[in-house]
C-alpha positions as CSV (number, residue, x, y, z in Angstrom):
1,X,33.6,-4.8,-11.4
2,X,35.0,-3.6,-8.2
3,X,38.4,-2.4,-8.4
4,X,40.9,-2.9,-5.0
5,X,40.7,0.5,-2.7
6,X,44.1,2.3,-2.5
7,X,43.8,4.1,0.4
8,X,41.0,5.2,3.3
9,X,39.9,8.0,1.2
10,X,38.4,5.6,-1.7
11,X,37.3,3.1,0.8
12,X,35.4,5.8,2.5
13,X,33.6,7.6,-0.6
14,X,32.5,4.0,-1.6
15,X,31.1,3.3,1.4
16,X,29.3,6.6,1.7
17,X,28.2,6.1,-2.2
18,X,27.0,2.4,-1.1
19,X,25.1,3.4,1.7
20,X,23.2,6.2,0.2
21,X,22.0,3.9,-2.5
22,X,20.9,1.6,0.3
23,X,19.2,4.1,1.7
24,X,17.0,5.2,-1.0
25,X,16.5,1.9,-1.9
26,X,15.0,1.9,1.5
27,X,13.2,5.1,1.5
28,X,11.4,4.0,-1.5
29,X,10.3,0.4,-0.5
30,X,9.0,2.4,2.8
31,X,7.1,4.7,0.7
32,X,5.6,2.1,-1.4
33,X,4.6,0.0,1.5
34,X,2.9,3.6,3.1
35,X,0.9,4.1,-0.2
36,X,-0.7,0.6,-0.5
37,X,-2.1,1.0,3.4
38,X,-3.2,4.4,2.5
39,X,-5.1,2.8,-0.8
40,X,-6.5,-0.1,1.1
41,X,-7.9,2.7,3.9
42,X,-9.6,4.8,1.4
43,X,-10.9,1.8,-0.4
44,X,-12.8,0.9,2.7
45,X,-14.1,4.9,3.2
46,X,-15.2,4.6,-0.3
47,X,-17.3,1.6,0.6
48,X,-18.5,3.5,4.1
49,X,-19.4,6.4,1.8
50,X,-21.4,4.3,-0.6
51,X,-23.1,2.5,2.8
52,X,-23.9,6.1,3.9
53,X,-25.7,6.5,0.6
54,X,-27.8,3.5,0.7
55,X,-28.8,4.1,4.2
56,X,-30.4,7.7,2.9
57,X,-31.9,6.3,-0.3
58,X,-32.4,2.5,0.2
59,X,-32.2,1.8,-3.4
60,X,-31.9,-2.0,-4.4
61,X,-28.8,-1.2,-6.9
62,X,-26.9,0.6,-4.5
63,X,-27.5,-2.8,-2.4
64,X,-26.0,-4.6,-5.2
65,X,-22.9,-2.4,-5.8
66,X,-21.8,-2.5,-2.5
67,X,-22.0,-6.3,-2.4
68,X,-20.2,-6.3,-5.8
69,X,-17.0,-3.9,-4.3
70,X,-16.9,-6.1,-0.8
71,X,-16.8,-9.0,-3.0
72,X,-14.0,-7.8,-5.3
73,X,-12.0,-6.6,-1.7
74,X,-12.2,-9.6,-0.5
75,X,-10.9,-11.8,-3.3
76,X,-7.9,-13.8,-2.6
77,X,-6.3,-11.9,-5.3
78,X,-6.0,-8.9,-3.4
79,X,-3.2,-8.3,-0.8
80,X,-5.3,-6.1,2.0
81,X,-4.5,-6.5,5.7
82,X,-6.3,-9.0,8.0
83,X,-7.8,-6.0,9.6
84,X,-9.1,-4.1,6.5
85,X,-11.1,-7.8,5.3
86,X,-12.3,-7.7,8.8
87,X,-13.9,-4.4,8.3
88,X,-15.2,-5.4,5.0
89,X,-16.8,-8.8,6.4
């Protein structure tokens, strides 16, 4: 419940109350937003990591795991970036 301001002083401290909640509420959506690109970038040096691997030991399950993670990265499920599928087709 909002009560009626009395004078410029109250106005003044609930607008400066107000607008710091707005901005954290900001800060941390930004944040958030920053940590999921970060996670979909190291998902995709993970796979790079586990490409450099096969390429020195050309081992058929490595083959298969690989398949298995682009396959999971790609799933319609996930929420990656048009550019992070495109490195992972």
């Amino acid at each position: 419940m909002f009560y009626p301001t009395n004078n410029f002083i109250d106005f003044l401290e609930r607008m400066i109350i107000f607008h710091t909640f707005y901005q954290i509420i900001i800060f941390q959506i930004l944040q958030q937003l920053n940590d999921i690109k970060k996670d979909m970038y190291h998902a995709i040096l993970v796979i790079y990591k586990y490409l450099e691997i096969y390429n020195n030991d050309k081992q058929e399950y490595y083959a298969n795991d690989i398949k298995n993670l682009i396959e999971k990265q790609l799933d319609h499920t996930l929420l990656n970036d048009n550019d992070v599928r495109k490195d992972y087709l």
